[in-house]
C-alpha positions in Angstrom: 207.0 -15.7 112.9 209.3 -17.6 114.9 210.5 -16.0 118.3 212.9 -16.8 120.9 211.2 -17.5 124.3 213.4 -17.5 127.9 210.8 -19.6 130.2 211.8 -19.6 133.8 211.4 -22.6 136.1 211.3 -24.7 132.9 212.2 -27.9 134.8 208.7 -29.0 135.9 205.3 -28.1 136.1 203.7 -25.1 134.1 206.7 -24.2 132.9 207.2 -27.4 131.2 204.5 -27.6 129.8 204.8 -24.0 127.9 208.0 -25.3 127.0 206.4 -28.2 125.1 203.4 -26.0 123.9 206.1 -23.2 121.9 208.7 -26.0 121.1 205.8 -27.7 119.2 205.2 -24.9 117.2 208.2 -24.1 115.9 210.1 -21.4 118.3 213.0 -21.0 119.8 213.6 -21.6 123.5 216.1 -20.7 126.3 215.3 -22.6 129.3 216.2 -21.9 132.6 216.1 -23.7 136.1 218.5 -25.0 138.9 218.9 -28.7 137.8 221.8 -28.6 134.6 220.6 -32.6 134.7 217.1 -31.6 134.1 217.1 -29.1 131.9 219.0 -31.2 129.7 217.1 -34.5 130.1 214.2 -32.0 128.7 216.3 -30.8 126.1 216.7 -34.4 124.7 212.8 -35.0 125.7 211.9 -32.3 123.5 213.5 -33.2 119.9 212.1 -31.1 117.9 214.9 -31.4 114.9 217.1 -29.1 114.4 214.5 -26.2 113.3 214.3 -25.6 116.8 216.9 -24.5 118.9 216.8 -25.1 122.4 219.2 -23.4 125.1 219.5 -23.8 128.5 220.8 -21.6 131.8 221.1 -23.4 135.3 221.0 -20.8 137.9 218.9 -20.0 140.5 217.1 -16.7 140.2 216.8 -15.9 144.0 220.6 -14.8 143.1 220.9 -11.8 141.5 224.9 -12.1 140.4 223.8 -15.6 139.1 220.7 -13.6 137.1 222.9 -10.7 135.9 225.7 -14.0 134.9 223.2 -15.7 132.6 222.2 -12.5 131.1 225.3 -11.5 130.6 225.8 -14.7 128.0 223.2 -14.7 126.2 224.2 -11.5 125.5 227.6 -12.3 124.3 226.3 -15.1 121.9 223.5 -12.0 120.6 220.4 -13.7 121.9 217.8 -11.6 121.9 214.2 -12.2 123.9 211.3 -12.0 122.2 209.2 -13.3 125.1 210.6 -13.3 129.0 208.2 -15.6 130.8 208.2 -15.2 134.4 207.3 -18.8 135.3 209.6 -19.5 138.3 207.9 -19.6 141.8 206.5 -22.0 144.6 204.7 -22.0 147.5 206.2 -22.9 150.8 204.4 -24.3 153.6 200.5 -24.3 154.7 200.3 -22.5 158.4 198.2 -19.9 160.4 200.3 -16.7 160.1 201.4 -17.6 164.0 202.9 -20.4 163.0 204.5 -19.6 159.6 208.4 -20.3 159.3 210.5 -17.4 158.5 212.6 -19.9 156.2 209.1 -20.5 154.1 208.4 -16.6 154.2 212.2 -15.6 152.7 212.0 -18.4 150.0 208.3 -17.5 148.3 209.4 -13.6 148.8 213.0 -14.4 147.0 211.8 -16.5 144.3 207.9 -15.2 143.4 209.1 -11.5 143.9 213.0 -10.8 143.5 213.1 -13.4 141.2 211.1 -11.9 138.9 212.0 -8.2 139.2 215.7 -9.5 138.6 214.4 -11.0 136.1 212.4 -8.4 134.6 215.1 -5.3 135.4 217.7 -7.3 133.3 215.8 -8.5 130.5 213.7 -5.3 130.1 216.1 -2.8 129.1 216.5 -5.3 125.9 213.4 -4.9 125.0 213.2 -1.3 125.8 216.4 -1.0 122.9 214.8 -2.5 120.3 211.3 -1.3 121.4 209.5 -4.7 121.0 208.8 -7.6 123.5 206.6 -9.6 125.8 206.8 -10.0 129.3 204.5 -12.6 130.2 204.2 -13.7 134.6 202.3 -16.2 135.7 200.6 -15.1 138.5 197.9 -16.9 140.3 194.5 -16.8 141.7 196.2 -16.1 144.9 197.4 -12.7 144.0 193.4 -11.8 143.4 191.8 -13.6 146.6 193.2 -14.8 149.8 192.5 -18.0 151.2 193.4 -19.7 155.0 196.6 -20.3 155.5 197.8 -19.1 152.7 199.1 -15.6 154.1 202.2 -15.1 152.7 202.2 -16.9 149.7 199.3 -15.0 148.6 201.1 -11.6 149.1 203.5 -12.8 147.1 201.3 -13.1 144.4 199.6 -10.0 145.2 202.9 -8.6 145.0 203.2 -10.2 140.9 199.8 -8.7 140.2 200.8 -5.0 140.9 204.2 -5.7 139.4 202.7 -7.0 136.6 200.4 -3.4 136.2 203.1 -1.0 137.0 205.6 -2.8 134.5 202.7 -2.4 131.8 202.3 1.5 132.8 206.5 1.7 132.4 206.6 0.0 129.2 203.9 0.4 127.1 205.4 3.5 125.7 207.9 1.5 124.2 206.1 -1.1 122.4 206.0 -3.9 124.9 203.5 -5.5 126.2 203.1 -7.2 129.9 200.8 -9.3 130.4 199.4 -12.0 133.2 198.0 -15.7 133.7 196.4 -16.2 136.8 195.1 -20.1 137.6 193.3 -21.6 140.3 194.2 -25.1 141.1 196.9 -26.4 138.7 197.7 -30.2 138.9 200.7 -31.8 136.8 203.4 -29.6 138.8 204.8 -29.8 141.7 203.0 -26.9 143.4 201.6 -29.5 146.6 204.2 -31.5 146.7 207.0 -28.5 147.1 204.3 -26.8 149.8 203.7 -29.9 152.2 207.3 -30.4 152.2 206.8 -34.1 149.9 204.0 -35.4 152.0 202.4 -37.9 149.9 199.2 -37.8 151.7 198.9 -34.2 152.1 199.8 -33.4 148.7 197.2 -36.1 147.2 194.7 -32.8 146.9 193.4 -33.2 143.3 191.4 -37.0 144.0 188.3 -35.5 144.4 187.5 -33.2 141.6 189.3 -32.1 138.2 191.5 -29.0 138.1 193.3 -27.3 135.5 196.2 -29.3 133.8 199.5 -27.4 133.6 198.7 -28.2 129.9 195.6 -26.1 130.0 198.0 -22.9 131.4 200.7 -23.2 128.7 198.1 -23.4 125.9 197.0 -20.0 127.8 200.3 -18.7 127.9 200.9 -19.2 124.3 197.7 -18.0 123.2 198.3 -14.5 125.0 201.7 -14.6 123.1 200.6 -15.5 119.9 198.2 -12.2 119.2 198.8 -10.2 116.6 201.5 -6.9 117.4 197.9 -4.3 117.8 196.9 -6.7 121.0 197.6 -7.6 124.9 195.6 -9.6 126.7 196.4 -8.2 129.4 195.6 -10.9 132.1 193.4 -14.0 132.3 192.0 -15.6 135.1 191.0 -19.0 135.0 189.7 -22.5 136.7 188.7 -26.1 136.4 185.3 -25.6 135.8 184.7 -27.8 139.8 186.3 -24.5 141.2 184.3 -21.6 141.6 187.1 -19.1 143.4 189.9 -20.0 145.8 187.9 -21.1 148.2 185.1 -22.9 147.1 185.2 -26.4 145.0 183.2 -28.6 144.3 184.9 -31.9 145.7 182.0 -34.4 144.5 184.1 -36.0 142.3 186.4 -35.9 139.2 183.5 -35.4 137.2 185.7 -35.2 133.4 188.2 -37.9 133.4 
C-alpha cells in the first residue's frame, strides 16, 4: 500500500538515503530541510515518474513558528502522514565537557531534542484523529552508551531514546506505533564533517575499517515501516560488523570493500 512519508533532514546523509530507499518503492514523500536549492536538486535526482509524488518544506525545525508554518500547509492541501520520520539532527563539536561551547551545546539540544518534539507534538495529534501512523526517530548508539568527548551530544540522544519510549506508552492506545534506529558509525553523511567544524583531516575517520553505509540505515528504516499493521519493531540497534560498541573498533583495516 502506498503511504505518504515526511523525512526530516532529507538534504543529506541518512535521510537521503531513506528518501531514495521509499521513493524506489513506490511511496509518496514530503521532504524537509533548510536548503529550498537542495531539496529540489533531490527532487529532480529522484525521478521516479509521475507515480510518485514528491513534496518538499524548507524550514528549519529548531523553529517552532517555522514547524507549526509547514504543518499548517500540508494541512491545507489535506496531506496526511502516514510515516513522520524524525531524521533531523547533528552532532556539534568533539571537547572534554570543560571545554565544550555553549553555541555547540544549544544547537544539538535545539535540533536532536526540540526539533523532534515540535515535530512530534504537531504531527501526532494527526495521527491520533485518524488513529493510525508511524513515528519512526533515528536515534543513535549514543543515546545507549557514552563515549569521551561526546558529553552532550550523547544526552541528546539519550534524551531521543526516552522520548522515543514515553511517546510509545502515549500512543499506542491509539493505534500508532513509535519506533527507533539506533547506528553506530554511519559513513555517507555528513555527521564528521558537521562535528569537526569541515576539517578535512579530522573528519577522514572511516579510512581504517568499514562502517555502516547510510544505505544500510534507510534499508533499516524502511524495513521497520514496512511490517504488517499487528507489528512494531520497536527499536534496532546496529553496527559495521568492525565495531563492537561505541567505543571499541576494530581499525585493522577496511576489511569488506
Amino acid at each position: 500500500m502506498k503511504k505518504k512519508i515526511l523525512i526530516t533532514g532529507a538534504t543529506s546523509g541518512i535521510g537521503l538515503a531513506t528518501a531514495r530507499c521509499f521513493a524506489q518503492r513506490g511511496h509518496d514523500l514530503i521532504l524537509t530541510g533548510r536548503r529550498t536549492e537542495k531539496l529540489e536538486a533531490i527532487r529532480q535526482q529522484l525521478d521516479v515518474g509521475e507515480s510518485v509524488d514528491i513534496g518538499i518544506l524548507a524550514f528549519d525545525v529548531r523553529d517552532p513558528e517555522a514547524c507549526q508554518e509547514a504543518v499548517a500547509l500540508l494541512q491545507e492541501k489535506n496531506f496526511h502522514i502516514d510515516i513522520l520520520i524524525n531524521n533531523a539532527g547533528l552532532a556539534k563539536g568533539y571537547d572534554a565537557i570543560h571545554e565544550g561551547k555553549w553555541e555547540d551545546w544549544n544547537q544539538m539540544i535545539d535540533t536532536n531534542i526540540k526539533g523532534l518534539l515540535y515535530m512530534t507534538r504537531l504531527i501526532s495529534p494527526l495521527m491520533v484523529e485518524r488513529k493510525a501512523g508511524h513515528i519512526i526517530n533515528v536515534c543513535s548508539i549514543a543515546g545507549k552508551e557514552v563515549y569521551p568527548k561526546g558529553n552532550v551530544y550523547c544526552a541528546t540522544k539519550h534524551a531521543v531514546d526516552a522520548l522515543t519510549k514515553a511517546t510509545r506508552l502515549d500512543l499506542h492506545e491509539f493505534g500508532i506505533k513509535v519506533s527507533q534506529v539506533s547506528p553506530g558509525h554511519v559513513e555517507e553523511t555528513e555527521f564528521a564533517a558537521v562535528r569537526f567544524d569541515g576539517d578535512q583531516e579530522k573528519s577522514a575517520i572511516y579510512g581504517d575499517f568499514n562502517p555502516l553505509t547510510a544505505r544500510d540505515v534507510a534499508e533499516t528504516i524502511y524495513f521497520m515501516a514496512s511490517q504488517p499493521a499487528h507489528v512494531n519493531i520497536q527499536d534496532i540497534v546496529m553496527f559495521g560488523t568492525q565495531q563492537a560498541n561505541g567505543n571499541y573498533i576494530n581499525r585493522s583495516g577496511r576489511l569488506y570493500d
